[in-house]
C-alpha positions in Angstrom: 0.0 0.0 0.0 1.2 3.6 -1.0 2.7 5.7 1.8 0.5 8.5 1.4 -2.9 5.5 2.3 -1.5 5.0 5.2 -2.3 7.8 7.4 -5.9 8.6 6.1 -6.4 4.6 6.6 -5.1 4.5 9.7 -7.2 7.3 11.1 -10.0 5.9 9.4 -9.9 2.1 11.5 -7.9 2.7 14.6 -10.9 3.0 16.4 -11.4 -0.2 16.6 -8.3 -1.9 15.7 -5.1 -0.1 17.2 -4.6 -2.4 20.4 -4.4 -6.4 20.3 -6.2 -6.5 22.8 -9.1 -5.3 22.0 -12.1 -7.7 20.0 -12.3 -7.4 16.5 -16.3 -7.1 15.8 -17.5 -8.9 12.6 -20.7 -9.6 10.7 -21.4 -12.2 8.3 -23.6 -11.8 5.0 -24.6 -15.4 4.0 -26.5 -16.6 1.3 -27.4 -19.7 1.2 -29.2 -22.1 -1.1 -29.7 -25.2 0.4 -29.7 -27.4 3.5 -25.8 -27.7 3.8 -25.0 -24.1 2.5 -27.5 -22.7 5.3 -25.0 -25.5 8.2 -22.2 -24.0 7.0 -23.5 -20.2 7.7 -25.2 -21.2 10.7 -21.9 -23.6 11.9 -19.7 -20.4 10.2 -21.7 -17.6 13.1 -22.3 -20.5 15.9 -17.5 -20.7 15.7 -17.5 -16.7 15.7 -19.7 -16.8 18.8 -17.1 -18.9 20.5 -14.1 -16.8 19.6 -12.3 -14.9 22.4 -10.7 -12.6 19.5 -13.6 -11.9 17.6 -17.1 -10.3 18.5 -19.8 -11.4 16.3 -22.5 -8.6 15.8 -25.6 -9.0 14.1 -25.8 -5.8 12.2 -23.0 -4.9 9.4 -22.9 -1.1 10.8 -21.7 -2.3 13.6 -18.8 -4.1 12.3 -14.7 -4.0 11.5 -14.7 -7.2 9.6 -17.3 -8.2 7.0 -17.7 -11.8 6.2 -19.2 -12.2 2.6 -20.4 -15.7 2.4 -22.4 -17.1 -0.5 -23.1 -21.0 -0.6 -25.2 -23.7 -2.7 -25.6 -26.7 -2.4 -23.9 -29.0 -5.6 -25.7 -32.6 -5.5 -29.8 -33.6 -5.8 -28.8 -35.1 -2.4 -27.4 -32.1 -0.3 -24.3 -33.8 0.7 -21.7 -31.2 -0.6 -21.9 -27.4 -0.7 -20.0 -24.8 -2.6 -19.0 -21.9 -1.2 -17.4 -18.6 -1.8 -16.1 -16.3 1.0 -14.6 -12.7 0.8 -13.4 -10.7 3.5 -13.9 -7.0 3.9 -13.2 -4.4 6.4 -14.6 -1.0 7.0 -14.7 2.0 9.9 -17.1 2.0 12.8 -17.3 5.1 13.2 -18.0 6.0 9.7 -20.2 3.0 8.4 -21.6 5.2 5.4 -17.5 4.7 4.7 -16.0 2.5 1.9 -14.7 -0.7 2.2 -11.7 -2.4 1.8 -11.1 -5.5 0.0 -9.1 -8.0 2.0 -9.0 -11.5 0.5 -11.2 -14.1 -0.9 -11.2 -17.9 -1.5 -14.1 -20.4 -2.7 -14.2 -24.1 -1.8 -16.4 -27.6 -1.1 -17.6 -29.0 2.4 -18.9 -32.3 2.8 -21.8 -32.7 5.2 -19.7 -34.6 7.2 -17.4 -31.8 7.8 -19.9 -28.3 8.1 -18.2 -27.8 11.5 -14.4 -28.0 10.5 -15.0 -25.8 7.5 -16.9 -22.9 9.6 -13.9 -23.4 12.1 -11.6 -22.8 9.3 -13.3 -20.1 7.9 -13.2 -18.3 11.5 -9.6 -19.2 11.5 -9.7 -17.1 8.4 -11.6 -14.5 9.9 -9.0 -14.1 12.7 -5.9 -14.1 10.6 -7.6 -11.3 8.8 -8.3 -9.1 12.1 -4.7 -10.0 13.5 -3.2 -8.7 10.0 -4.6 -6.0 10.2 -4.1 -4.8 13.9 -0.1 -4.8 12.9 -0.3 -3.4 9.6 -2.4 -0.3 11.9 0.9 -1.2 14.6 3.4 -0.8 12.3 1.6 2.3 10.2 1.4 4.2 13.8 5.0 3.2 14.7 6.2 5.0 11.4 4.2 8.0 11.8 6.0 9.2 15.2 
């Protein structure tokens, strides 16, 4: 990212992400099609729930993290779903604000396995908020 992002960015989400400490809030946008796609979002919110790092809130103006899930079902029987999943991040304080792309990935679940792809995918979700906590870290620490 250009030098001259980093100060505007970084006054834009330190609210809410400038100490480790502190719980990254997150929303999730699902879409789902069919009786596995709608496990996997419900599996995908039930992990966030359970995360000490992350706070999962239930309205996207209230969130630092967005989690864009959309999800069908592949098979007449509703054993595999396919997913896509993009991560996004915006300002609190300025939810009107724009957001910023962060990274995206699509891939399969088996029925079987609803609960260790949501887990992943909130793996994911914290690896995203603990990147960007120390790229704000590391902006700050260049600024003084």
């Amino acid at each position: 990212m250009k030098n001259s992002m980093i100060v505007p960015l970084c006054g834009l989400i330190f609210s809410y992400c400038a100490t480790a400490e502190a719980q990254t809030s997150v929303y999730v946008e699902a879409t789902p099609t069919g009786i596995q796609s709608s496990r996997l979002a419900y599996q995908l919110r039930e992990s966030l729930g359970r995360s000490t790092t992350l706070k999962l809130v239930d309205e996207e103006k209230d969130s630092a993290i967005q989690v864009h899930l959309s999800a069908m079902d592949t098979d007449q029987n509703s054993y595999l779903t396919a997913y896509s999943v993009a991560w996004t991040f915006t300002d609190i304080a300025y939810p009107a604000g724009f957001k910023l792309y962060n990274q995206s990935f699509v891939g399969i679940c088996g029925s079987a396995k609803i609960a260790e792809c949501a887990d992943s995918l909130t793996a994911e979700t914290d690896q995203t908020a603990v990147q960007l906590r120390a790229f704000i870290r590391q902006a700050l620490s260049k600024k003084q």
